[in-house]
C-alpha positions in Angstrom: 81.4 141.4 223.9 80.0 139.0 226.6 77.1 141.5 226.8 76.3 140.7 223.1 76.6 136.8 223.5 74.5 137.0 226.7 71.2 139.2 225.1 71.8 137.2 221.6 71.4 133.8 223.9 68.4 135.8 225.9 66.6 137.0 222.5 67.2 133.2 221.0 65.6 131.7 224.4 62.6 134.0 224.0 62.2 133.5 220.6 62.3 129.8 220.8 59.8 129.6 223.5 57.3 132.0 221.8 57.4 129.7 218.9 56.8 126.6 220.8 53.8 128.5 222.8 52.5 129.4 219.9 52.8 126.3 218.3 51.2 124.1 221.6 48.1 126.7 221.4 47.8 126.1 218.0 47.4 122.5 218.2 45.4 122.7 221.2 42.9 125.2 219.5 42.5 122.7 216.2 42.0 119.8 218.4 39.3 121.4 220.2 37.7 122.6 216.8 38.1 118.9 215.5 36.2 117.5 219.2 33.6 119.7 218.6 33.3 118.9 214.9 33.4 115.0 215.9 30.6 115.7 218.7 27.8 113.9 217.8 23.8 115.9 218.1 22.2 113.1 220.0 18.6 113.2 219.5 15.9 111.4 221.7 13.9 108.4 220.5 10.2 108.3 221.2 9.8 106.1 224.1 8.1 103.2 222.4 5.7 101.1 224.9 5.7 96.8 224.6 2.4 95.2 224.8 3.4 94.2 227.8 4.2 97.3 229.4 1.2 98.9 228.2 -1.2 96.4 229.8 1.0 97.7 233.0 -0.3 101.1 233.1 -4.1 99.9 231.5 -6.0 97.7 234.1 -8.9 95.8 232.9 -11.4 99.0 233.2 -9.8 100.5 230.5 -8.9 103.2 233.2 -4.8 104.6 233.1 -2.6 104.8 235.7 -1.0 107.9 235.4 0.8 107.8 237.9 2.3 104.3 236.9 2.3 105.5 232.9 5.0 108.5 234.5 7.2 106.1 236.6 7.6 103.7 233.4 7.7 106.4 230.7 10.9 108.2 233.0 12.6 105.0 233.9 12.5 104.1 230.6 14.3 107.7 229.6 16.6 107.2 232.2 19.7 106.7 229.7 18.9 110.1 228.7 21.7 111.7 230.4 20.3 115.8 230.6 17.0 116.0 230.1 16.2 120.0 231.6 12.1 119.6 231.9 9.5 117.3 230.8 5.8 117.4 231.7 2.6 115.2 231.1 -0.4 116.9 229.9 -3.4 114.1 229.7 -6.6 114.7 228.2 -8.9 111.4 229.7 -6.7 108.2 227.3 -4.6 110.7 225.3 -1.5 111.9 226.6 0.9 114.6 225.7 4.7 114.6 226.8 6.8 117.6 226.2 10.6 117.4 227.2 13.3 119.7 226.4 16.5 117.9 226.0 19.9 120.8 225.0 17.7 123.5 224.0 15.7 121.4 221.9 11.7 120.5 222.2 10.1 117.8 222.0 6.5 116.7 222.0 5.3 113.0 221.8 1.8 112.1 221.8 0.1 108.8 223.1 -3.6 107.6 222.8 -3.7 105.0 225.7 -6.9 103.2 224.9 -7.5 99.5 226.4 -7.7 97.2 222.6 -10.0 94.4 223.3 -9.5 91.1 222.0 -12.3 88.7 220.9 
């Protein structure tokens, strides 16, 4: 008799627990299916340049600094958190940026010409 009571209170415990695992993993698996629903694709804007900037990387010469177009164009992507590769392919005042940001391309193009005003 006390052999019955103990594997009926034995069988109960495991089948109690099983239900609660079951029930924890189930709710843990939707919630992760509902982050991942919730997680937002963020996409990169163009880097847009202000007249002021522009003159930065333009001297009078209507020549480009590369070199100072890079350095602004990257610290003005910084807030781009995971950005895997970019490069700058210039042709004399055009220039070609290509990025890949999460397995998605991007290519921006830029014609850097000096504008003269009268």
């Amino acid at each position: 008799m006390r052999y019955k009571k103990f594997l009926s209170l034995i069988l109960s415990f495991l089948l109690v627990s099983t239900s609660v695992a079951s029930l924890y993993l189930g709710f843990k698996n939707l919630n992760l299916n509902l982050e991942s629903k919730n997680e937002k694709d963020f996409l990169i804007n163009k880097v847009i340049f202000s007249q002021d900037e522009s003159t930065s990387f333009i001297n009078k010469n209507a020549e480009i600094d590369i070199q100072n177009f890079e350095l602004l164009f990257l610290r003005k992507l910084q807030s781009e958190a995971s950005i895997n590769k970019i490069t700058f392919e210039w042709n004399k005042t055009q220039v070609v940026v290509k990025l890949v940001h999460k397995n998605k391309q991007y290519s921006w193009f830029y014609n850097l010409q000096k504008k003269f005003v009268i």
